[in-house]
C-alpha positions as CSV (number, residue, x, y, z in Angstrom):
1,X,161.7,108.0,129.8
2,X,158.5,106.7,130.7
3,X,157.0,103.9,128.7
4,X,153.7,104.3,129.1
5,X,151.7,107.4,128.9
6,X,147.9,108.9,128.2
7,X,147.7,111.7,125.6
8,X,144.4,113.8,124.9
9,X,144.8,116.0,121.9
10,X,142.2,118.7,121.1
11,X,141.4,121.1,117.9
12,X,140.7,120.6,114.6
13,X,143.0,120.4,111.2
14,X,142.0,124.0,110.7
15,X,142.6,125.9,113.7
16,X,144.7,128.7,114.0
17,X,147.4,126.7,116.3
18,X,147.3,123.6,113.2
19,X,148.2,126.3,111.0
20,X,151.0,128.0,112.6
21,X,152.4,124.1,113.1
22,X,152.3,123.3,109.5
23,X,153.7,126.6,108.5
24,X,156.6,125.9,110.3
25,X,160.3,124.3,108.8
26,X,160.7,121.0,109.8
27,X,163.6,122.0,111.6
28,X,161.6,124.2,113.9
29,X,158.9,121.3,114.3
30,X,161.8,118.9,115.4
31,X,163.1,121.4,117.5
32,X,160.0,122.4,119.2
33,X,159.0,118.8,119.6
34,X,162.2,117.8,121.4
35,X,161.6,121.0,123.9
36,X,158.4,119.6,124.5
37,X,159.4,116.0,125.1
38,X,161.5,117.4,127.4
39,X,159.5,119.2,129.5
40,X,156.8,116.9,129.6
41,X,159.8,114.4,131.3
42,X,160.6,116.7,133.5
43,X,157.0,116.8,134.8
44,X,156.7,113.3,135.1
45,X,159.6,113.3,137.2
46,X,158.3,116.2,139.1
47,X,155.0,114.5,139.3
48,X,155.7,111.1,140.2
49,X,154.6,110.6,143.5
50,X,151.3,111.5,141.8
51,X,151.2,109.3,139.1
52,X,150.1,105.5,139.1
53,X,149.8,103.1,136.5
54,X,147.1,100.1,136.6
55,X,147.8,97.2,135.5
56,X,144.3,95.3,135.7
57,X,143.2,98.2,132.7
């Protein structure tokens, strides 16, 4: 897994989206989490002849 990464999150606590999240078992969070973990790893190894890291940052 990649140990370093950049995340920019967007919306508010009230939106629509938020809502839906919250509404859902914890179960289902975990679940849908994990499926996103996953695909965001498989990205990154789709991706990583695109990706850098900087050091000097």
């Amino acid at each position: 897994m990649m140990k370093q990464f950049l995340a920019v999150f967007l919306g508010s606590p009230q939106s629509k989206s938020m809502q839906k999240w919250q509404n859902l078992s914890e179960e289902q969070r975990q679940q849908k989490t994990a499926e996103g973990m996953k695909a965001w790893e498989e990205w990154g190894k789709s991706m990583k002849n695109l990706l850098f890291i900087r050091e000097d940052l």
